[in-house]
N, C-alpha and C positions, 0 to 999 in steps of 0.2 A: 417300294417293297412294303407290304402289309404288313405289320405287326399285329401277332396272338390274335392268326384267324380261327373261327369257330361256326361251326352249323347249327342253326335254329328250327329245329320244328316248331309247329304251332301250338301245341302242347307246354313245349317248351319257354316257347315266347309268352305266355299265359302266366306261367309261372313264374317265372323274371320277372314279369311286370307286378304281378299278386308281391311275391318274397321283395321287390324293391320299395315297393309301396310301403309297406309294414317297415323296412330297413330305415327308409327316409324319416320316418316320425320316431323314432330310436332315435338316428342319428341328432333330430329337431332336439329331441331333451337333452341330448348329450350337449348339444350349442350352448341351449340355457344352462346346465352347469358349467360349460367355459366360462362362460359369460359370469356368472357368482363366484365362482373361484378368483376370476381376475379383480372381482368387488373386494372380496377377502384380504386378497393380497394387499389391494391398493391401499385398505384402509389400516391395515394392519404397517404397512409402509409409512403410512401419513402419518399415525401415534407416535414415531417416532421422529419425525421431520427436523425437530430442533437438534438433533444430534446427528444428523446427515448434511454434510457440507455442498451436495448436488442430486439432485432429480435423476443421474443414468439409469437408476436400477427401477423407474417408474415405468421403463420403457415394457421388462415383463408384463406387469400386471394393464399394463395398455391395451399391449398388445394381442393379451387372452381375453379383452375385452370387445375389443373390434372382432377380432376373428368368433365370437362366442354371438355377436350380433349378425356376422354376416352368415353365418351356418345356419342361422333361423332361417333366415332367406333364401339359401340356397337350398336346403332339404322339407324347406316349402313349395317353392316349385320344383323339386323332382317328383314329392308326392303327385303333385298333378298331372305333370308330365306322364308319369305310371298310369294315372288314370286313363288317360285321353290315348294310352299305347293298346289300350283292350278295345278301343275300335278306329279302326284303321279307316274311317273317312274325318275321324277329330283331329287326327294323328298330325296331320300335314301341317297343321297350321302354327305347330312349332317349329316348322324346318328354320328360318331365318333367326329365331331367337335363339337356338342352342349353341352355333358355334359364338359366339360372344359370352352365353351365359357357361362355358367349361371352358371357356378364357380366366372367366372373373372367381370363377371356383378353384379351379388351378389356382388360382395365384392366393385364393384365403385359403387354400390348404395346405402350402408348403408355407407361408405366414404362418400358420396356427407350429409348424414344424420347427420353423428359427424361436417360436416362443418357448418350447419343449428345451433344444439347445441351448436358448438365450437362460433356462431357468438353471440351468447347471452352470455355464461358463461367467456367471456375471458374477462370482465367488469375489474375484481382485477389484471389478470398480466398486462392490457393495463394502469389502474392507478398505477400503482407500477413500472412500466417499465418509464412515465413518471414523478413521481413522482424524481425520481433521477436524469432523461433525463435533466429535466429542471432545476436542484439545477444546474448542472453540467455547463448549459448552463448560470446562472445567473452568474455562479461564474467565469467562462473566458466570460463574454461580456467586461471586459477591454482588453485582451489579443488581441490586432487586430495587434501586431506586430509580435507576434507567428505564425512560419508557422504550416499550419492547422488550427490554430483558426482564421486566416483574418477576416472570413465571416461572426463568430459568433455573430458580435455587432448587424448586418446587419440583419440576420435572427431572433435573438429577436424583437429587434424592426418591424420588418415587421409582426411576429406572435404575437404582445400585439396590434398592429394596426387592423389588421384584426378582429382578436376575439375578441376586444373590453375587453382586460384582462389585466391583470398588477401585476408582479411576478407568483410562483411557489402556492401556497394557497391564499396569496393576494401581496396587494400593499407592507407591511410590510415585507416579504421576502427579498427586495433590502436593507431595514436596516442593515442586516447582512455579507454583501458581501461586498466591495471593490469593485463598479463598476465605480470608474473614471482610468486610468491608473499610474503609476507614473512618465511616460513620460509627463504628462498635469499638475503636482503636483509640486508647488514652494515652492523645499525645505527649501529655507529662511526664508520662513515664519512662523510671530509662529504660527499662526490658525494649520498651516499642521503639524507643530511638535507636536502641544498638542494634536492634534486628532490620531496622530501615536502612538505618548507614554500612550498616556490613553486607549491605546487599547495591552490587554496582547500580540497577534499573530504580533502585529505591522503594524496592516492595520488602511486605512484610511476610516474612517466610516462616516457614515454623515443620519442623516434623511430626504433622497430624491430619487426621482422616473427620472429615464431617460423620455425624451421627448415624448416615444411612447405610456407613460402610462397616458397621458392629454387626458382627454372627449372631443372634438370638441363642443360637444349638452351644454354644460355648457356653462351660459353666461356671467360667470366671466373669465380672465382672468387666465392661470394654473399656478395653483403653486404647483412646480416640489420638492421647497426647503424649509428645515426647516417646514414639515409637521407638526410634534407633539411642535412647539413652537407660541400658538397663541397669543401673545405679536409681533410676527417677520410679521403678518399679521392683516390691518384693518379687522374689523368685521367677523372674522375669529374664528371660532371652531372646534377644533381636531378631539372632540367627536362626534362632528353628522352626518350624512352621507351625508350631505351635499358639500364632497368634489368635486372638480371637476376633477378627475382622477376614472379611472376604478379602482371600487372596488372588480371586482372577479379574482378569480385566473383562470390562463392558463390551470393550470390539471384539473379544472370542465369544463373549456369552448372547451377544444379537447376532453376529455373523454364524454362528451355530442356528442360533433359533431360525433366522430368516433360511438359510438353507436348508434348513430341514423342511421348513413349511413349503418351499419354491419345490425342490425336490419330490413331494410326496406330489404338488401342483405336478409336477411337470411329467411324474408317470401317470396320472389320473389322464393328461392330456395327453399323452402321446397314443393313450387307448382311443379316446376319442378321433385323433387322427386316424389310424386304422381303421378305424368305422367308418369316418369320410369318404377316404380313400375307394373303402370297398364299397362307397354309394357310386363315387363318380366311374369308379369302373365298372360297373355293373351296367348305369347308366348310359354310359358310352356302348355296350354291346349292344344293349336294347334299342340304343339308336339307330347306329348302326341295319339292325336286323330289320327293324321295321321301314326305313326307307326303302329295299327294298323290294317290298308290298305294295309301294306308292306307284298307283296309275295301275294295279294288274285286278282283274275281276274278282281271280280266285284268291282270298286272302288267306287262304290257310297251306296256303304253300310252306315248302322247308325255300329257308333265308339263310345267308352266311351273315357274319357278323366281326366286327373285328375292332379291337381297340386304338389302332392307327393307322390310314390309309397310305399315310406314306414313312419313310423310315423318319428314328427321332430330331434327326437333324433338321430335316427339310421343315417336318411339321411346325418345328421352332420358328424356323425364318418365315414361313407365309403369316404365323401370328406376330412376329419381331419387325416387320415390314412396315407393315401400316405405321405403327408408333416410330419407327426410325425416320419415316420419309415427312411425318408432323412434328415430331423433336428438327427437322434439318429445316425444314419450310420456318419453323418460329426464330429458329436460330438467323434464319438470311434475315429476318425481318427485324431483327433487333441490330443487325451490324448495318444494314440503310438505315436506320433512324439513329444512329450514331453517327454516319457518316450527313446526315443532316443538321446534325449537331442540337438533337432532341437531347440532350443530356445533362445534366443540373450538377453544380458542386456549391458543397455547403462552404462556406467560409470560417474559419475556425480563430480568427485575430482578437484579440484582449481589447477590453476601452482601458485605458491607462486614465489614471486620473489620481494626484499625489501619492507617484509611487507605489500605489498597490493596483490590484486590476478588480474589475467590476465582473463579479463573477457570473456564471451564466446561469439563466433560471430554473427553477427549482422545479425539477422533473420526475420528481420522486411521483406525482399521482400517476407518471406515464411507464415509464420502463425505468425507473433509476435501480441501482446497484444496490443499495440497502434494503437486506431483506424484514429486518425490524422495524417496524413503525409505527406509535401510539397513534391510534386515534384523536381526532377531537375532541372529544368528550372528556380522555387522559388528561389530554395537553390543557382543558380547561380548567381543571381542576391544579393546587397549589401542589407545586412539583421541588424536590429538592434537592439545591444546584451548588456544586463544588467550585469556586474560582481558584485556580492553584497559585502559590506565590512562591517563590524562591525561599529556602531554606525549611524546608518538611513542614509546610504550615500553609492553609487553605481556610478560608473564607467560606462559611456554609450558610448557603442562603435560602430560602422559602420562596419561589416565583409563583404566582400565578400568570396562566396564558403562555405556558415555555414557549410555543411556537410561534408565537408573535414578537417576543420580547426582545429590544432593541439592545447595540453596546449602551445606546445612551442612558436607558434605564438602566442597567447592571450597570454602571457603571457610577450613577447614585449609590445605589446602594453600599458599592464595596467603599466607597469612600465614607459611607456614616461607617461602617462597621469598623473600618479602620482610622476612622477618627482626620482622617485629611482634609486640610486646612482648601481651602477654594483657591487660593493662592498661588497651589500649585498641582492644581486636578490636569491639567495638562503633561504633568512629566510621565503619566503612565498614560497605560495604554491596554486595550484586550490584544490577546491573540492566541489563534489556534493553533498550537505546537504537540508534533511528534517525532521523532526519531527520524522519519521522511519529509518530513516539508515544515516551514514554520511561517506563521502567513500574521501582519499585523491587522485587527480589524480597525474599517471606520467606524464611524457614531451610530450610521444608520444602517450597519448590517448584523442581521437577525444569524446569533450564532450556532440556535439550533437546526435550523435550515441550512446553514454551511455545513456540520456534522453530519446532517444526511448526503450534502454531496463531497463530500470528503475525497471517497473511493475515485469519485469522477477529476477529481482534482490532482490526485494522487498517478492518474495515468497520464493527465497533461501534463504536470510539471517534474516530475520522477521517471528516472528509473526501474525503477522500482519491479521486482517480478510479482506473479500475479498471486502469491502464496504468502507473500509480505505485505502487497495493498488491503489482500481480504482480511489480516488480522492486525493490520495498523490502525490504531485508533486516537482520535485527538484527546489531549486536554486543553481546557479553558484556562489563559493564564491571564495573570495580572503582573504586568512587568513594563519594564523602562518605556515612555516614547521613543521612536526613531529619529522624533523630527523635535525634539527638546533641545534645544540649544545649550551646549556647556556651559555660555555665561551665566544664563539662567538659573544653570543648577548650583553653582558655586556661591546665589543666593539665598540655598535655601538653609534654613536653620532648626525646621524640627525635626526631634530627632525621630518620630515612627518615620518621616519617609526617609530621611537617608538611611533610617533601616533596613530600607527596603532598596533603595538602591542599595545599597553597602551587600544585602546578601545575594542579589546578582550580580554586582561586580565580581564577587567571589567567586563566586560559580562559576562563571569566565574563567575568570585566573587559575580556579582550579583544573579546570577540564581542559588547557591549553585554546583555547578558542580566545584568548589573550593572550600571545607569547610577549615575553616579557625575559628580562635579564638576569641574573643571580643577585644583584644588588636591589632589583626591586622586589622579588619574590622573598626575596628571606626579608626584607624590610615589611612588606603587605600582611607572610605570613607573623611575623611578631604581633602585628598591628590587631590581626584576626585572636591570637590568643589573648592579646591583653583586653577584648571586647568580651571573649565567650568565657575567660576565666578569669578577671581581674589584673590589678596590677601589683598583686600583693603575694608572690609565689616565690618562693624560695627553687633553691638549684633543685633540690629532692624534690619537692613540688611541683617542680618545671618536668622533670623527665618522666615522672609517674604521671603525669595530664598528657606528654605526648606518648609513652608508652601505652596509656588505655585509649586516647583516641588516634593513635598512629598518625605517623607524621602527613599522611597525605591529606588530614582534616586541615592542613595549614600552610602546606606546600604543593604546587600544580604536582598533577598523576605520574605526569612522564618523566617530574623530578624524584621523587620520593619511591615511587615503588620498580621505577627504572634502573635504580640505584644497586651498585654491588652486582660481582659475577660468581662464580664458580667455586674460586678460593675462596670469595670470600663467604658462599654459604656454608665451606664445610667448618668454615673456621666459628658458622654461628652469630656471627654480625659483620654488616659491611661497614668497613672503614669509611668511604664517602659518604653513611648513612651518620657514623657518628660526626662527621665533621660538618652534615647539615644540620644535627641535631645541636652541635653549638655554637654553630652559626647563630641559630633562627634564638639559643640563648644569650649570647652577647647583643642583639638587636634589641632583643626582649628588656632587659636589662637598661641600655641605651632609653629607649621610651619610658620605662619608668624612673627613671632618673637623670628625666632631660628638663626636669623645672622640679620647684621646690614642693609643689603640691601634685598628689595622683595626677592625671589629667583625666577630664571629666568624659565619658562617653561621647558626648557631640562632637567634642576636640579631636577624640580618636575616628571616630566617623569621617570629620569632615579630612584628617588627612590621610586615610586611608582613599579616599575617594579624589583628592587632589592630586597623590600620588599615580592612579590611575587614568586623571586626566593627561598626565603626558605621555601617554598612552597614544597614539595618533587615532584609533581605528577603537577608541573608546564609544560605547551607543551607537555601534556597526548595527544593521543588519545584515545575517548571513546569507547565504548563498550557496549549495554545493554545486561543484563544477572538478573539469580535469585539463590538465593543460599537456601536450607533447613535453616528451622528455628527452633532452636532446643525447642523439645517436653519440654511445659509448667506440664505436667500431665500426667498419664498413658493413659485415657482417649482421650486426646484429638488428631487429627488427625496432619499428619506431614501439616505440608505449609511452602511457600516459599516467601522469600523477593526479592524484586527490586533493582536491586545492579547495577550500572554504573563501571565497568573492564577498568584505568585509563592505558595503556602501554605508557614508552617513554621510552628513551637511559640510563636513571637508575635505574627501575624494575617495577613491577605490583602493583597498589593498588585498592585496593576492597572496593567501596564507598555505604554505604546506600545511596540508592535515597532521602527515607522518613525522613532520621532522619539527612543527613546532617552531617558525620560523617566518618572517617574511621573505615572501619571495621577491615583491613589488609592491611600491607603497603611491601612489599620484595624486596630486590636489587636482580638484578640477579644470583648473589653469594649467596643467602640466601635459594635459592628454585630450585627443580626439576618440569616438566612440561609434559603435553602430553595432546592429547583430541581424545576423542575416537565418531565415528558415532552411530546413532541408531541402534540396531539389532534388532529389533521388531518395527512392526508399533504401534505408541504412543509414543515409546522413545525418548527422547531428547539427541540432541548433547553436548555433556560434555568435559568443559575445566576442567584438572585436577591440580592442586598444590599442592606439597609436601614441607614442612617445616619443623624445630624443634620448639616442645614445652615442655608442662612438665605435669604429670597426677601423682598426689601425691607427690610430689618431684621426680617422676624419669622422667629422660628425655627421652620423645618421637619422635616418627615422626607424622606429621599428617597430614592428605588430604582433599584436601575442594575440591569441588565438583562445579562449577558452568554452571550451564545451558544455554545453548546459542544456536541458530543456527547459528551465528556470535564464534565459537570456534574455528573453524577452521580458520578462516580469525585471532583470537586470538594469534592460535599456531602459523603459518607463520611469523605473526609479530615479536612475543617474539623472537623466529628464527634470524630474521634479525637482530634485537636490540642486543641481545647475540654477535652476530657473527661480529656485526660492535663495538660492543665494547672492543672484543676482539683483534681486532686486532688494535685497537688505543692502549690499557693498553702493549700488545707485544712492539709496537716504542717505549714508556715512558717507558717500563723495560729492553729494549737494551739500554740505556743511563746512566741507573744507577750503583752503582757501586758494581762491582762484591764482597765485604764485606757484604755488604748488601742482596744482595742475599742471599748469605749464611746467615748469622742470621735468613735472614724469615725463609731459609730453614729448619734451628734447631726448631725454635718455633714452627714449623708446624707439627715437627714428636716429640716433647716433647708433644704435644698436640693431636697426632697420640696416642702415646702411653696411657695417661692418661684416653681416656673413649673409646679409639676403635673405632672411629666411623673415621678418618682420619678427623679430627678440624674441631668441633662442632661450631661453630659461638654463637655468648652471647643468651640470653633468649629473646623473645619479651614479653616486662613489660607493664602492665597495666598502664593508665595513665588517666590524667584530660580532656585532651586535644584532641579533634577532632582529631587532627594532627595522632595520634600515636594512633597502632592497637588495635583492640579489640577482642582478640582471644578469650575470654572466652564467645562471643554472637554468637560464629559462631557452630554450626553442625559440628565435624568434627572429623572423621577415624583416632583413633590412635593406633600406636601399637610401639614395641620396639623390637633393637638387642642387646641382650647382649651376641655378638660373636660367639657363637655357632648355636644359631636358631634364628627364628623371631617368637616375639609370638606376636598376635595382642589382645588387651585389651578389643577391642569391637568386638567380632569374629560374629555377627550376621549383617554383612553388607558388600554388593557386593561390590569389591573394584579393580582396574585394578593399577597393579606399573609400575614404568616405572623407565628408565633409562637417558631420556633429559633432559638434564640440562647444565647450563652455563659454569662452570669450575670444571671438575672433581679435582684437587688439593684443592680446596677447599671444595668443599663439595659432600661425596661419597650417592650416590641412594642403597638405599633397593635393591635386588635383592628377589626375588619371590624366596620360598624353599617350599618343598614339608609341610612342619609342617605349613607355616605359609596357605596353602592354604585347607588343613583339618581344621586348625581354634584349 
């Protein structure tokens, strides 16, 4: 069926071709202004890049840039086509070119139509894209000593000035950030201390607006500080809008502006499609009419003319054809060269090597994830570097060459600055810790090059969603070795570094990442006061130091501010709070008058830190992980706890996050180990542990299961730990005396003999005490050998054995038999 037939006289055809001609160089200048408008756009787009968290909305100004290039082309040859249509023997020689070329026009002129569309609809990903852009950008406007962020303080301020805006939604937005730096911050002071400590993350918060968010048109003078405190201001109110700083946010004042400008784009352009349009259809008739002319004498006959010879359907599929049967031909040809097994996979496995893993190379010049990046030229030049330490205090240091510069050089230097003896330059260590991952470095890893792949590390070893990795950011710290030996430490005697251990211990102990008992904590916490406030406080003294720095500066978190319910808030103070508070002062009390004279700081040092040696899972490295929780009901569905995986030089222990508690504590001699990758997309990485226990009085083995993408970096560790202890326990058993030997050797095979299992190690017992395991709350795979076969007790549960483990003389691994894996 024809579509919109029409008759040509020759006259007529004269004129179409004259009027198209003249149309087509219109429509040519209207291309070139697509084509500068989409310049406009872009660049006007780019000005603000640092405040846009993604490139979606570049897709407009793209796309009025292609479609603005391809219309030169296109309404460059229709002009000629027009030409060559006024004599009917030139005419032919476009038959073959045209239907391909109002293929390729069609398809840039309903493009130039979704850019029209696109300039209106892209409203939600342009406010979502800065909605983030600018958190991003509030949140390093301190960071101007960061290369890559120099500029950032520069371009907020210059974009709250111009748009007359002030934060991210409003002026309130800057309350929640840290926008002074801590290089302008006098640590001395107490204003800065109680503003650090009263804030959980440890930033310095304050209710005030940088200088760029003061009104000029006000004709009070700005005030930038102590906004919500009208007491701190004459005739001054919070509540009324009366301020004189901009009260709108940045995201309504560029999303206004960008729409309007895309907007006004996007009617300019949809004129210009109209004009296309009425080229290619005009175009189309003239073609149409002039073919047929082709091969007759008389050329000035009447022609019909029509804009589609067949209906719109068909017309579709004869152009939809071709490219369907070349998209199916490419497709066969990529599943035979699979089926020849053309096809490559990367390998994604860690080098392990003492416990940490050898990270992978630094692909920042290729595609890495960090969009900030100093130059060489930056990085050559003397940069200045924060080492953070435990207890609100950092180490500021001068580098040259940041991109080169090794832990082992930082590592100099923090120790002149902090005055450490060589003695004991081994009990620390660097490492880059955030909220999401905490990773210990070696000597010869460059940590500003790990900070660029951070993001990359954060997707291997995390959880982590993709809105948490982009604004997770490390710091450089300087804290305990993992692989320091306790004996070691209990020789060391000056007191900066047990200071410095002493204010990580704490930290531990406070944040529960140590649980510990009510006997030790209110002992630790005495110990912390008598350090930070002397030992010379009377009762009155005592309670006004914990009332102004609240008892959680002295007691773990989940003690102190866990404390007290309901009653006891209306009544105004919780009863358990006071009977911690004198608790922690009869201790108090106790230590200062447990010898005739004060005791001197290193005294209290060194027994606060001895106290915490019997700590089992003291100089842990962490781990997060989750472990099954075992089923309350028939009914009810499996879930999973939040468990912190404590590793150090004398075994694994498996810490509820929530409850503050061990769950499971093993020497390396106690347990078998392995962790196996996903084999399905969904599945999770799994650290496994094997142990004995007991299911009815008989003794079993049993497997716990924890989940981690950090299991591998688990396994490696355990690995080293094993293998470094191993070979300390070898020197200490060449020295001993060959009787002795022998007797173990008896007890081991009188013990061999007795239950088969080559010497079972004792029971782990149920207990009162956080300290000591809890195997009876854990989910967990058991089964038993009684010499012959392996029968497993719960046979409804996928289970992998293995053979890793610490010291085969002591404790022998399950081996897999054909009975135990029928079930």
């Amino acid at each position: 069926m024809v579509v919109m037939k029409m008759k040509f006289p020759f006259q007529k055809r004269v004129k179409l071709a004259q009027g198209l001609w003249l149309l087509s160089w219109c429509a040519t200048v209207a291309g070139s202004m697509t084509f500068t408008l989409g310049c406009i756009l872009k660049t006007e787009l780019r000005r603000r890049a640092e405040v846009m968290d993604n490139t979606d909305i570049h897709v407009v100004p793209n796309t009025l840039m292609i479609v603005g290039l391809a219309s030169l082309g296109i309404n460059y040859f229709a002009s000629k086509i027009c030409q060559d249509a006024l004599d009917a023997g030139r005419f032919p020689r476009w038959k073959n070119f045209l239907k391909p070329y109002f293929a390729v026009s069609c398809f840039f002129t309903v493009l130039m139509l979704l850019a029209v569309i696109m300039s209106y609809a892209m409203k939600g990903s342009l406010e979502s894209s800065l909605k983030v852009g600018l958190r991003n950008g509030i949140r390093f406007y301190k960071d101007t000593d960061t290369p890559g962020r120099c500029f950032q303080k520069q371009n907020i301020d210059h974009l709250q000035m111009e748009f007359q805006c002030c934060g991210n939604n409003d002026f309130r937005d800057w309350f929640e950030v840290q926008w002074i730096s801590n290089r302008y911050l006098d640590f001395s002071s107490k204003e800065v201390k109680d503003r650090i400590k009263s804030n959980v993350d440890g930033r310095y918060l304050l209710d005030g607006v940088p200088f760029s968010c003061c009104n000029p048109s006000s004709p009070r003078p700005c005030i930038q500080y102590r906004l919500t405190n009208n007491s701190a201001h004459y005739n001054y109110d919070y509540q009324t809008e009366e301020l004189n700083i901009y009260l709108h946010g940045c995201r309504e004042a560029l999303v206004n502006y960008y729409m309007g400008l895309m907007n006004t784009i996007g009617a300019g352009v949809l004129s210009v499609f109209l004009l296309q349009g009425s080229v290619l259809v005009s175009l189309r008739f003239l073609q149409t009419a002039m073919e047929a002319v082709a091969g007759k004498e008389n050329t000035e006959i009447e022609t019909e003319g029509y804009l589609l010879e067949k209906s719109v359907k068909d017309t579709f599929m004869e152009y939809a054809d071709p490219v369907l049967k070349f998209l199916l031909l490419k497709n066969q040809g990529l599943i035979q060269n699979k089926q020849r097994g053309d096809t490559f996979s990367c390998p994604g496995r860690l080098d392990m090597d003492a416990g940490d893993c050898s990270f992978p190379p630094d692909s920042s010049d290729n595609n890495s994830q960090r969009g900030s990046v100093a130059s060489s030229a930056t990085l050559s030049r003397a940069q200045d570097v924060l080492i953070y330490l435990f207890g609100d205090s950092a180490v500021h240091l001068s580098v040259e060459g940041l991109g080169s510069v090794t832990v082992q050089e930082l590592s100099r230097s923090v120790r002149e600055a902090l005055c450490i003896p060589e003695s004991t330059q081994d009990a620390f260590a660097f490492w880059l810790s955030s909220p999401l991952l905490e990773l210990q470095l070696k000597t010869r890893h460059q940590p500003y090059k790990l900070c660029r792949q951070w993001q990359d590390l954060l997707y291997r070893f995390t959880e982590a969603s993709e809105e948490d990795i982009s604004q997770d950011e490390p710091c450089l710290q300087y804290r305990r070795n993992v692989f320091y030996p306790k004996s070691k430490e209990l020789q060391i005697h000056d007191e900066a570094v047990l200071k410095l251990l002493y204010e990580e211990a704490k930290s531990n102990i406070l944040t529960g990442r140590y649980p510990c008992d009510p006997e030790h904590w209110v002992g630790l916490g005495a110990l912390s006061l008598a350090l930070e406030e002397g030992t010379a406080l009377d009762s009155q003294q005592f309670t006004n130091t914990i009332r102004e720095k609240k008892l959680s500066s002295f007691l773990p978190a989940h003690v102190a501010i866990g404390s007290g319910g309901l009653f006891s808030t209306l009544r105004g103070k919780s009863s358990r709070q006071a009977a911690l508070e004198q608790n922690l002062l009869e201790e108090y009390k106790k230590i200062c008058t447990s010898a005739g004279n004060p005791p001197e700081p290193t005294q209290l040092l060194h027994q606060y830190l001895n106290t915490c040696h019997n700590l089992p899972y003291y100089g842990c490295a962490f781990f997060f992980g989750e472990i099954d929780k075992p089923a309350q009901g028939i009914l009810q569905r499996a879930k999973r706890k939040a468990v912190h995986v404590g590793i150090c030089l004398e075994g694994v222990y498996v810490i509820d996050v929530k409850e503050k508690h061990v769950l499971l504590g093993l020497r390396f001699s106690e347990l078998s180990w392995d962790h196996s990758y996903p084999e399905e997309e969904g599945d999770s990485h799994i650290l496994w542990l094997e142990f004995d226990g007991e299911e009815d009085g008989t003794p079993v083995n049993k497997l716990l299961k924890i989940y981690s993408k950090q299991a591998e970096l688990m396994s490696g560790f355990i690995e080293f730990c094993v293998e470094l202890k191993s070979v300390s326990e070898a020197v200490a058993a060449a020295e001993t005396d060959g009787e002795v030997s022998l007797s173990q050797q008896a007890t081991g095979q009188d013990g061999s003999n007795k239950n088969g299992r080559g010497g079972r190690r004792g029971m782990l017992r149920r207990q009162s005490s956080v300290v000591c395991s809890r195997v009876h709350s854990l989910n967990t795979i058991s089964y038993v050998d009684n010499g012959k076969e392996i029968k497993r007790l719960k046979p409804k549960r996928a289970a992998s054995f293995f053979t890793r483990q610490a010291s085969a003389p002591a404790y022998s691994a399950v081996q897999v038999t054909e009975s135990l894996e029928q079930g």
